[in-house]
C-alpha positions in Angstrom: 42.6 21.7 -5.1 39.2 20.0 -4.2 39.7 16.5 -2.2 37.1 15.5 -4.3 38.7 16.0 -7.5 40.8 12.9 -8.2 37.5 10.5 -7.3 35.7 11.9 -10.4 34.8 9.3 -12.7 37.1 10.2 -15.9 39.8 12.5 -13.9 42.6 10.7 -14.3 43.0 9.5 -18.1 41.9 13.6 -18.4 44.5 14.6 -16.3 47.7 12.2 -17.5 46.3 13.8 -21.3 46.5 17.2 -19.4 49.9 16.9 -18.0 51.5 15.1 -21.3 50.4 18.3 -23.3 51.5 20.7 -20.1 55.2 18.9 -20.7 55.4 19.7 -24.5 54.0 23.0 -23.6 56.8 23.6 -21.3 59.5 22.5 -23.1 58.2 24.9 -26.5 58.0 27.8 -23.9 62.1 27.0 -23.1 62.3 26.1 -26.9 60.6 29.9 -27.5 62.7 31.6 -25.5 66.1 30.1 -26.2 65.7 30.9 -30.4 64.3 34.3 -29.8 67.4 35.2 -27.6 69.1 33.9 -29.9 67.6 35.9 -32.4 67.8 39.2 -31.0 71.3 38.7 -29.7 73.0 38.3 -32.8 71.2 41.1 -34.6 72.7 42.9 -31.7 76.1 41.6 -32.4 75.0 43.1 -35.9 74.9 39.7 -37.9 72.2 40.2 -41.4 68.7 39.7 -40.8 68.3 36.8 -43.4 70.6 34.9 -41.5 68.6 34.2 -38.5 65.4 33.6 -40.6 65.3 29.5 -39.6 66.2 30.3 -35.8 63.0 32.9 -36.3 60.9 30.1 -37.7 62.0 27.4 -35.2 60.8 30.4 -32.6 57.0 30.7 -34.5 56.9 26.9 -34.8 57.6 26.4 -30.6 55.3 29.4 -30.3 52.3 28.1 -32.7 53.4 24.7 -30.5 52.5 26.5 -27.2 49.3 27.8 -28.1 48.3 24.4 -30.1 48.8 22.3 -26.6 46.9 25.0 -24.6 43.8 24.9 -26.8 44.0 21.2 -26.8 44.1 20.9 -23.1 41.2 23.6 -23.0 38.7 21.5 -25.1 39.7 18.1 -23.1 38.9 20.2 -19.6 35.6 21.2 -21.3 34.7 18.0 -22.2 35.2 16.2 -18.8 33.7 19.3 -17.2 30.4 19.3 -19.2 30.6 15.1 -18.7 31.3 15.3 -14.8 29.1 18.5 -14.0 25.5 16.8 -16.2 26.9 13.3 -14.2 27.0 15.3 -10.9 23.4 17.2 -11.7 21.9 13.2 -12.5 23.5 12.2 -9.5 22.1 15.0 -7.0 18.5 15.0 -8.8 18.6 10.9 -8.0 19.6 11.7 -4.5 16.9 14.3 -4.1 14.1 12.5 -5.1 15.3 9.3 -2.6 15.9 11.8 0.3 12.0 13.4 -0.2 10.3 16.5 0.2 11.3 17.0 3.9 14.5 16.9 3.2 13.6 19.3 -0.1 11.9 21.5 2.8 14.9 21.4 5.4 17.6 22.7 3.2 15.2 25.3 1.2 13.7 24.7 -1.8 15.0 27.7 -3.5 18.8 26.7 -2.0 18.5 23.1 -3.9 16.9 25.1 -6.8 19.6 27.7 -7.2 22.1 24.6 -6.3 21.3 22.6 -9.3 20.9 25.2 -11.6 23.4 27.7 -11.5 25.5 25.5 -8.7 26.1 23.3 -11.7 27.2 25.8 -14.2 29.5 27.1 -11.6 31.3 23.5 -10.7 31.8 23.2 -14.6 33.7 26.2 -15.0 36.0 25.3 -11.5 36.6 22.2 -13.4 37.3 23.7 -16.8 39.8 26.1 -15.4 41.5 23.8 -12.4 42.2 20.8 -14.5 44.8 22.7 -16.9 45.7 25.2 -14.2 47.0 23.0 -11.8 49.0 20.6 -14.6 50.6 24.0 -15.4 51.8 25.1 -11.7 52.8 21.3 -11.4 55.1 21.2 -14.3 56.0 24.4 -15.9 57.5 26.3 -13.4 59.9 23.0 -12.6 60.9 22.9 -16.3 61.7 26.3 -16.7 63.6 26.8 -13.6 65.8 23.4 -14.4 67.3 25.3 -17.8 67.4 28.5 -16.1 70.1 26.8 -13.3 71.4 25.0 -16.2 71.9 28.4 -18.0 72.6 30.4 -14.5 72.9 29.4 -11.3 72.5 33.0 -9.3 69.1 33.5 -11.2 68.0 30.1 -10.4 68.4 30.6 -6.5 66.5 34.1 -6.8 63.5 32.6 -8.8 63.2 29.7 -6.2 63.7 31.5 -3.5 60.7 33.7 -4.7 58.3 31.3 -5.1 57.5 30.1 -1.6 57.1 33.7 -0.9 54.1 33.8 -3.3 52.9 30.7 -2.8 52.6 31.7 1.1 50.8 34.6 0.5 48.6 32.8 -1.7 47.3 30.4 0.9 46.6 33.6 3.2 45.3 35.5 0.4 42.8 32.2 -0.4 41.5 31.7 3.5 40.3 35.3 3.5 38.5 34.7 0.0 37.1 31.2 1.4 36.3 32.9 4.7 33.7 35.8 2.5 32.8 33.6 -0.5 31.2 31.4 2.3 29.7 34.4 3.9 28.3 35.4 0.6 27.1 32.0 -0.7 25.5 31.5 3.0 23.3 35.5 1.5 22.9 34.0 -1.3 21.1 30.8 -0.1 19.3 33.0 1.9 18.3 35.1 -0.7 17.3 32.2 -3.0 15.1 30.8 -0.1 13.7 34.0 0.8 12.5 35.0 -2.8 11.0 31.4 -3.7 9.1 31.8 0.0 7.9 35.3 -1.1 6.7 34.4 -4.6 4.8 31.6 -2.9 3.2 33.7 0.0 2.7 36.4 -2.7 -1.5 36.5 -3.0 -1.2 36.1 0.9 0.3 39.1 1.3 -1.3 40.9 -1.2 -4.7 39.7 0.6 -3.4 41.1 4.2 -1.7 44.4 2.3 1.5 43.9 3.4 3.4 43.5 0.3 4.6 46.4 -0.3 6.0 46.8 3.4 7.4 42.5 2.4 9.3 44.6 -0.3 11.6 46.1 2.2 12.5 42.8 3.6 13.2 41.5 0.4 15.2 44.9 -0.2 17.5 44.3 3.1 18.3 40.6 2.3 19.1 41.7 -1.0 21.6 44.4 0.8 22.8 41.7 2.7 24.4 39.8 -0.3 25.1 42.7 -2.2 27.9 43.5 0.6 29.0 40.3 0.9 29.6 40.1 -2.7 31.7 43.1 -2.3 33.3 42.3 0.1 34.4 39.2 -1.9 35.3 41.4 -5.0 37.7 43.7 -2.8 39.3 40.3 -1.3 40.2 39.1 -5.3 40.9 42.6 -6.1 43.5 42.6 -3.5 45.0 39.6 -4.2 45.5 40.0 -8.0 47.0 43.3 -7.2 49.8 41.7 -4.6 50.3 38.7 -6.8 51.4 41.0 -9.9 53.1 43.0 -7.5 55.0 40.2 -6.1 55.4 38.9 -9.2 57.0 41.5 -10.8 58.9 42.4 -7.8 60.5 39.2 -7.8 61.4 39.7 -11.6 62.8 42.9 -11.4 65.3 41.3 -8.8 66.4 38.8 -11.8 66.4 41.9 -13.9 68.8 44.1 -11.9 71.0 41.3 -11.4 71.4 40.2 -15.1 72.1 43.5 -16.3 74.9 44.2 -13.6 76.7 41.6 -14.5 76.2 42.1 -18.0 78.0 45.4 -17.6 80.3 43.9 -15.7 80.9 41.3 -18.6 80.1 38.0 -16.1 77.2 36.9 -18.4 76.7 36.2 -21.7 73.7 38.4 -23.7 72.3 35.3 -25.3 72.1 33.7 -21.9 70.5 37.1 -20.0 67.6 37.4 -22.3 67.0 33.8 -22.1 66.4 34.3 -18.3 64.7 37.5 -18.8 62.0 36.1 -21.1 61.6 33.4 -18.6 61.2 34.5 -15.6 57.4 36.2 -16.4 56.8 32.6 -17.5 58.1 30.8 -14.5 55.7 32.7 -12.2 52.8 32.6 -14.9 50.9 29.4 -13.8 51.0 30.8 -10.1 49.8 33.7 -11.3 46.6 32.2 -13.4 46.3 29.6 -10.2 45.5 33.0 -8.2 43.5 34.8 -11.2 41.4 31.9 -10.8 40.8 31.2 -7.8 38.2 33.5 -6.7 36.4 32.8 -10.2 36.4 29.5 -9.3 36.2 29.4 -5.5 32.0 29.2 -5.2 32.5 26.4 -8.5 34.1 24.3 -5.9 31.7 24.9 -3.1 28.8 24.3 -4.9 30.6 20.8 -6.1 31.4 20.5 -2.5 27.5 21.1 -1.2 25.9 19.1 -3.9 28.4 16.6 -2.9 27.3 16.6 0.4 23.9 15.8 -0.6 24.7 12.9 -2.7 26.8 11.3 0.5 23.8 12.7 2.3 23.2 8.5 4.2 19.6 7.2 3.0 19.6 3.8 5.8 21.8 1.5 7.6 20.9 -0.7 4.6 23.2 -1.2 1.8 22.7 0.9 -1.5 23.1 -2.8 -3.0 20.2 -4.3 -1.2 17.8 -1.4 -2.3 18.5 -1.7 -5.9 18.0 -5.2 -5.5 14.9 -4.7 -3.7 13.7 -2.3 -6.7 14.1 -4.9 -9.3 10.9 -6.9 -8.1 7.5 -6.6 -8.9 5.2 -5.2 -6.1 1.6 -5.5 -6.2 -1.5 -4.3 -4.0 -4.5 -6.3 -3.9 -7.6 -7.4 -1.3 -5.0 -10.2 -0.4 -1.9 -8.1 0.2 -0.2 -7.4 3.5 1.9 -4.8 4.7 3.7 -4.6 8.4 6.0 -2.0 9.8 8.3 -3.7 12.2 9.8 -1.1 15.2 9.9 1.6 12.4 11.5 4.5 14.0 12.9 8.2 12.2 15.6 10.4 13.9 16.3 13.1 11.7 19.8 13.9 13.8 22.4 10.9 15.7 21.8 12.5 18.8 18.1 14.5 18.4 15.1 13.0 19.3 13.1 10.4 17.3 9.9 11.3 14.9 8.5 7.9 15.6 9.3 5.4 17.8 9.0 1.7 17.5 6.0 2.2 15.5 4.2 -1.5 14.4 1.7 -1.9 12.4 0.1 -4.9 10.8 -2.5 -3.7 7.7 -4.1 -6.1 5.5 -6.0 -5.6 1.8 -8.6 -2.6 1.1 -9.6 -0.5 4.2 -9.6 3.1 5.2 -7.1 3.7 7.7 -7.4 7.5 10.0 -4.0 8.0 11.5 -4.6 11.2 14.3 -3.0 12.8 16.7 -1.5 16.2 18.6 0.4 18.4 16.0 3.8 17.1 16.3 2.8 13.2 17.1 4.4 12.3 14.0 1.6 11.9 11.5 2.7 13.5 8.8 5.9 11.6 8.9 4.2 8.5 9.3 2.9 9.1 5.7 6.2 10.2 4.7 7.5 6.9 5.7 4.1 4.5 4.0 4.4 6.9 1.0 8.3 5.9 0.1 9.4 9.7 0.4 11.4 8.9 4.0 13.3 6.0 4.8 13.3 4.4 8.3 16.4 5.0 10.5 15.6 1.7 12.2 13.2 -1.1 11.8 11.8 -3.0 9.1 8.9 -3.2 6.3 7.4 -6.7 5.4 5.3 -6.4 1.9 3.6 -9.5 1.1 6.2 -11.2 2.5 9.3 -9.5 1.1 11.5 -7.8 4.0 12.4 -4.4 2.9 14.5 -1.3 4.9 11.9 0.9 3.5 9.4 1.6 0.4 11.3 4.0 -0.9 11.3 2.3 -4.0 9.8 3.1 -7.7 7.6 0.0 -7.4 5.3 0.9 -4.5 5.3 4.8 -5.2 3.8 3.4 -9.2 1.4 2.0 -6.6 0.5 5.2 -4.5 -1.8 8.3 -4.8 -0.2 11.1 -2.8 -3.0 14.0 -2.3 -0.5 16.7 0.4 -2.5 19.4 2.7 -1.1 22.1 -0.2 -1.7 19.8 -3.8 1.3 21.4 -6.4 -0.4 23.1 -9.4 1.6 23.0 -12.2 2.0 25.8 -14.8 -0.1 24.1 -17.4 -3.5 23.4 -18.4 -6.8 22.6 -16.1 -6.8 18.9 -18.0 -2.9 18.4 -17.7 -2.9 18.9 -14.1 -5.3 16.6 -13.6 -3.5 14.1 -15.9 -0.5 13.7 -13.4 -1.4 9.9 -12.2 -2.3 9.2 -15.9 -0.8 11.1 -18.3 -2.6 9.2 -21.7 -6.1 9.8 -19.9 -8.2 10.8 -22.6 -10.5 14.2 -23.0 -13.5 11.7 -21.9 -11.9 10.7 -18.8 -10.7 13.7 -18.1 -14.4 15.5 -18.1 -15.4 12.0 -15.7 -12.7 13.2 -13.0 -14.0 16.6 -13.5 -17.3 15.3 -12.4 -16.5 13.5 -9.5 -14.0 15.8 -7.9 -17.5 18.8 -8.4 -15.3 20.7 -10.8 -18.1 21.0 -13.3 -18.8 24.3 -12.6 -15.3 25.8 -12.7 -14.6 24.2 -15.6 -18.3 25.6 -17.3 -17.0 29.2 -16.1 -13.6 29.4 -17.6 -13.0 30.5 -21.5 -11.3 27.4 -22.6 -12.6 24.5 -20.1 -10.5 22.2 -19.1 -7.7 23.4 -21.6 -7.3 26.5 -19.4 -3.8 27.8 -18.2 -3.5 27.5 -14.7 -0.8 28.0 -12.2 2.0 30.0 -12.2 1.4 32.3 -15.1 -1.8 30.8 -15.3 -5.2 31.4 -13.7 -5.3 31.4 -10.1 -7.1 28.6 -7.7 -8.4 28.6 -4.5 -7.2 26.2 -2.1 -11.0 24.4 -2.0 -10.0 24.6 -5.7 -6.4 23.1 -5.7 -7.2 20.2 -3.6 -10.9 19.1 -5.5 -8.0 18.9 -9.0 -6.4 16.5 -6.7 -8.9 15.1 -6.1 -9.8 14.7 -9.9 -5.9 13.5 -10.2 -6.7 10.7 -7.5 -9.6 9.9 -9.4 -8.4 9.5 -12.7 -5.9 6.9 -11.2 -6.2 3.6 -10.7 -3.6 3.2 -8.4 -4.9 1.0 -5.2 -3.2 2.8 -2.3 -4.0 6.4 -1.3 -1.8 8.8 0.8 -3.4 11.9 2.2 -1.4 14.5 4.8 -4.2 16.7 6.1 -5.8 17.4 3.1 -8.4 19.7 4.2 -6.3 21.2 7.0 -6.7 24.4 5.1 -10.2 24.8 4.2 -13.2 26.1 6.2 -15.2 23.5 7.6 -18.0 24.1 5.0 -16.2 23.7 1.8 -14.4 20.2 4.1 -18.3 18.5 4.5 -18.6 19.5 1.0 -15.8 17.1 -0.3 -16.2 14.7 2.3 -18.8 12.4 0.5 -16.8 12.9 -3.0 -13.1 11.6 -1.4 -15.4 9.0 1.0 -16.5 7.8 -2.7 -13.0 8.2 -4.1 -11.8 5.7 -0.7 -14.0 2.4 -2.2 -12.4 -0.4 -3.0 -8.6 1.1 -1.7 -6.2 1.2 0.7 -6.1 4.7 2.3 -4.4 5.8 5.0 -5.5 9.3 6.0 -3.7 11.6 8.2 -5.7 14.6 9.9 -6.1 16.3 13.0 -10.3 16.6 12.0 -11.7 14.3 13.9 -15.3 14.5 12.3 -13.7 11.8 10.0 -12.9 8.9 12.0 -16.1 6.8 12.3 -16.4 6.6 8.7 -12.5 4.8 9.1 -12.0 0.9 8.9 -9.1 1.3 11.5 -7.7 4.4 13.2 -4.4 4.8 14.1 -3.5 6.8 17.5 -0.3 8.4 17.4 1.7 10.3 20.5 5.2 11.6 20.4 6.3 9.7 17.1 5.1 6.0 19.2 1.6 4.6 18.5 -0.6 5.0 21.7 -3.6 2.8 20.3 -5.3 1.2 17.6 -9.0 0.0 16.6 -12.5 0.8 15.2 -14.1 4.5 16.3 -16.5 2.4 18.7 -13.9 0.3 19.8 -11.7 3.4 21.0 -14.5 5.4 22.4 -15.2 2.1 24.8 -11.4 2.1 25.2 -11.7 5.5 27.0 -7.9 5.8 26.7 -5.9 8.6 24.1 -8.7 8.4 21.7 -11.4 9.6 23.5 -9.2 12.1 25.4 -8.5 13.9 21.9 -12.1 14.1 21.2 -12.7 15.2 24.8 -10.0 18.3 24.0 -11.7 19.0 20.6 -15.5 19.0 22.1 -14.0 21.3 25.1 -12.0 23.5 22.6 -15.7 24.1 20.7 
C-alpha cells in the first residue's frame, strides 16, 4: 500500500465506509455458504425440494447482499478517486507554475505533460481498485477462516498455514514487477520527452534533411519501451499464473482432506461443503490484491512522482508567509523601489550556486542591460526579477515590503515576459497577440500590429489578423514570433518588462531592424534586458555586469568603459572575436 495513502484528504471516513460494507460482505459470503451447504446436503440425504425453498432464499438474499455491498463500495472508491486524483492534478498544476519553467525544462516538458495527463488517470484507477481491495484482504479472509476453525479445526490450520506462503511469494513476485514497471516508466518518460523535443525541432530538421534519418531514433526509443513494456507484461503474466496455481494448490489440499475423512465418516457433509465453498473465497482478496497489482503498480508511481513535485521545497520561507505576502497590493511606478538583498540560487544542497550574493538597488523607470559570458547567470537573474524562480537565500525589498521572492501573482500581473523563443499558441494572429490583454479590441489590436512592423504580414495573409497560426496553424519565422511579442508587449500596459535574449536567435539584420521599435516599446518602463549583444548597452540607463552567478560591476556604458574593468574586457573579446 502507498505510504501516501492514509494522508489523502477524505481517506479515512472513505475507508471506515469501506471496511463497514467489507464486514457485512464477509459475514453474507459465510451466510452464502452455510445455507447453500445446507441446501445441497439435504437434497442429498434425499429430503423434497420444496422443503428447502426458504434456506434457498436466505442463500439468494446473502448472495444479492454480497454483490449489493461490493457495488456500493465500488462507487464510494470512485468517488474519492475522481475527488483526490482532480485535487492531486490542481495541486501539481499550482506547484508547477510556483516552481517555473526551469524547473518545467529540467524534468522534460513532455514527462510533466504525460504526468498530468495520463499520470492522473492512472493514480485514479490505483485508488479506485486499492481502497476496496485492501479492506477486503484486511477483513475477509479473517472472517472466513474464524467459522472455518469453528466448523473444523484441521482445515483451519491448512488454510493458515497457506497463506503466508502466498503472501511471500507475492512480495517477491511485486519487487520484480516494481523493479520493470520503473524500467518501463523511466522509457516511457523518455519517450514522452523525446517525441515533444522532436515535434518541436521538426521544421529544423526538415530544413537540414535529416528527418527521415530522426525517424530511426524515434523508431529505437520507441523499441526501447516497447521491451520494457513486455518485459513487464511477462512479470504480471507470471505472477497471476503462480498465484492461481498456489491458490488452487492450497485448496486441493483442503479438498483431499475433506473428502478422506468424509469416507472415513470423521466429518459431517453439511460441514465439508461449507469448507469447500469457502476456501476459493478465503484466498480471493489475495488473489484480486495480486490481479491488481500490476494494473495498478504505474497508478501508484505516477501518485508517487507527482507527489514529489508537490513536496518539491519552493524557499526556506514558510508557505504561510508567501500567501500572506500575496494578499497585498503591489504597484510599479516612477517612485517605486526594488532591492535584491544577497540573492543567491543553488539548484542542488551540495552543487554550485547560479548566483551569488547578488545586490541590487533599482529605482522607478529605467532601462536596465544585464550581460555577461554564457553561463554568468543572466538568464536566471531574470528568472529570479520575473517571479518564475525563487531565491535559495537572500532577500527582496519592494517599496518597502520584505519579501523571500516575487514569486507572487501581484508582481507577475505587473510584468511583460518577452523569452529568446516567444510561445505561439494554436490560435489566431489577433489572439496571440491578445495574451497581456485579452479584452483588447480589433482597433488595438491593428495599433500593436503597427508598432511591432507586422503590417505587412498581416496585409499578406487571407484572413488578417484572424489567421490560424501555430501548431496546426500557419507557420512563423523566428524574426516573426518575436515582432508578435513584441505586439503582445505592446498591447500591455504593464510597467515592468522582462526580456531573456530576445534576439539571440535572429541575424543581426532583422536585430537593428527591431531595435528602434522595442527601444520605443522601453519609454516610460522598467526594463531589464538580458543579452549577450553588446551593440545594446549604450542606449541602457544602467548595465548590470554579471560573472559566475556574482555581479562583477555596475554603471552607465561611459562609466564602465572609463572603469576599464569586466565591462570593457567583454567588449575587448567581442571586437577581437569580429
Amino acid at each position: 500500500m502507498d505510504r501516501n495513502l492514509l494522508g489523502y484528504k477524505g481517506i479515512k471516513p472513505t475507508l471506515a465506509i469501506v471496511l463497514l460494507l467489507t464486514l457485512v460482505q464477509s459475514v453474507s459470503i459465510v451466510l452464502l455458504a452455510r445455507w447453500l451447504a445446507e441446501v445441497l446436503s439435504a437434497l442429498f440425504a434425499g429430503e423434497p425440494l420444496h422443503t428447502q425453498y426458504t434456506k434457498f432464499m436466505m442463500f439468494l438474499g446473502a448472495f444479492l447482499i454480497r454483490h449489493i455491498m461490493n457495488f456500493i463500495q465500488q462507487k464510494i472508491s470512485y468517488a474519492f478517486a475522481e475527488r483526490t486524483g482532480g485535487s492531486l492534478r490542481k495541486q501539481v498544476m499550482e506547484k508547477l507554475f510556483q516552481l517555473g519553467p526551469r524547473f518545467a525544462k529540467q524534468e522534460g516538458t513532455g514527462n510533466l505533460v504525460t504526468l498530468v495527463m495520463e499520470g492522473t488517470a492512472k493514480f485514479r484507477n490505483y485508488l479506485e481498485l486499492i481502497v476496496p481491495r485492501m479492506a477486503g484482504m484486511s477483513i475477509i479472509p479473517w472472517v472466513i477462516l474464524a467459522y472455518i476453525f469453528m466448523q473444523d479445526i484441521t482445515s483451519g490450520i491448512i488454510l493458515i498455514l497457506s497463506m503466508p506462503i502466498l503472501i511471500v511469494f507475492m512480495i517477491l513476485i511485486g519487487l520484480a514487477a516494481r523493479k520493470h514497471t520503473e524500467k518501463q516508466l523511466d522509457t516511457y518518460r523518455t519517450l514522452s520527452n523525446h517525441f515533444v523535443d522532436s515535434l518541436r525541432g521538426l521544421e529544423t530538421l526538415k530544413l537540414l534533411g535529416q528527418s527521415r534519418s530522426h525517424g530511426d531514433t524515434i523508431a529505437r526509443v520507441s523499441d526501447r519501451y516497447r521491451s520494457a513494456t513486455m518485459r513487464t507484461l511477462r512479470v504480471a503474466f507470471l505472477s497471476s499464473f503462480a498465484l492461481d496455481f498456489f491458490t488452487m494448490l492450497s485448496v486441493a489440499v483442503v479438498a483431499v482432506g475433506l473428502g478422506l475423512r468424509l469416507v472415513n465418516g470423521d466429518l459431517a457433509l453439511v460441514t465439508g461443503l461449507t469448507v469447500l465453498i469457502l476456501a476459493p473465497e478465503y484466498f480471493l482478496p489475495v488473489r484480486m490484491v495480486g490481479a491488481d497489482f500490476h494494473a495498478t503498480l504505474d497508478g501508484k508511481e505516477a501518485g508517487a512522482a507527482m507527489q514529489l513535485i508537490i513536496d518539491e521545497p519552493l524557499s526556506q520561507e514558510s508557505a504561510a508567509q508567501d500567501a500572506g505576502q500575496e494578499e497585498k497590493k503591489l504597484n510599479w511606478s516612477h517612485d517605486s523601489s526594488l532591492a535584491l538583498s544577497g540573492v543567491g540560487i543553488q539548484h542542488k544542497q551540495e552543487g554550485p550556486h547560479s548566483l551569488d550574493e547578488v545586490t541590487l538597488d533599482i529605482h522607478g523607470m529605467g532601462k536596465i542591460g544585464i550581460i555577461g559570458a554564457s553561463g554568468a547567470g543572466k538568464s536566471t537573474l531574470i528568472d529570479v526579477l520575473g517571479g518564475f524562480l525563487k531565491p535559495s537565500e537572500g532577500t527582496v525589498d519592494l517599496d518597502g515590503q520584505i519579501l523571500s521572492s516575487l514569486t507572487t501573482d501581484a508582481w507577475r500581473q505587473l510584468t511583460t515576459y518577452i523569452p529568446q523563443h516567444p510561445y505561439i499558441f494554436s490560435s489566431t494572429l489577433a489572439d496571440n497577440i491578445r495574451f497581456y490583454a485579452p479584452d483588447a479590441g480589433a482597433l488595438e489590436v491593428e495599433q500593436a500590429v503597427a508598432a511591432a512592423g507586422l503590417t505587412e504580414l498581416v496585409s499578406s495573409l487571407p484572413h488578417g489578423a484572424e489567421e490560424m497560426i501555430g501548431g496546426g496553424g500557419r507557420q512563423l519565422s523566428g524574426g516573426q514570433e518575436q515582432r508578435v511579442a513584441l505586439a503582445r508587449a505592446f498591447l500591455s500596459d504593464r510597467p515592468v518588462m522582462l526580456l531573456d535574449e530576445p534576439t539571440a536567435h535572429l541575424d543581426i539584420e532583422t536585430e537593428y531592424e527591431l531595435k528602434q521599435t522595442m527601444l520605443r516599446l522601453f519609454e516610460e518602463k522598467l526594463v531589464f534586458l538580458a543579452t549577450h549583444r553588446l551593440h545594446w548597452m549604450p542606449d541602457m540607463d544602467l548595465i548590470i555586469v554579471l560573472e559566475h552567478g556574482r555581479v562583477a560591476e555596475t554603471g552607465t556604458h561611459e562609466e564602465l568603459i572609463a572603469r576599464k574593468g569586466a565591462y570593457y574586457e567583454l567588449i575587448q573579446s567581442q571586437l577581437e572575436g569580429a
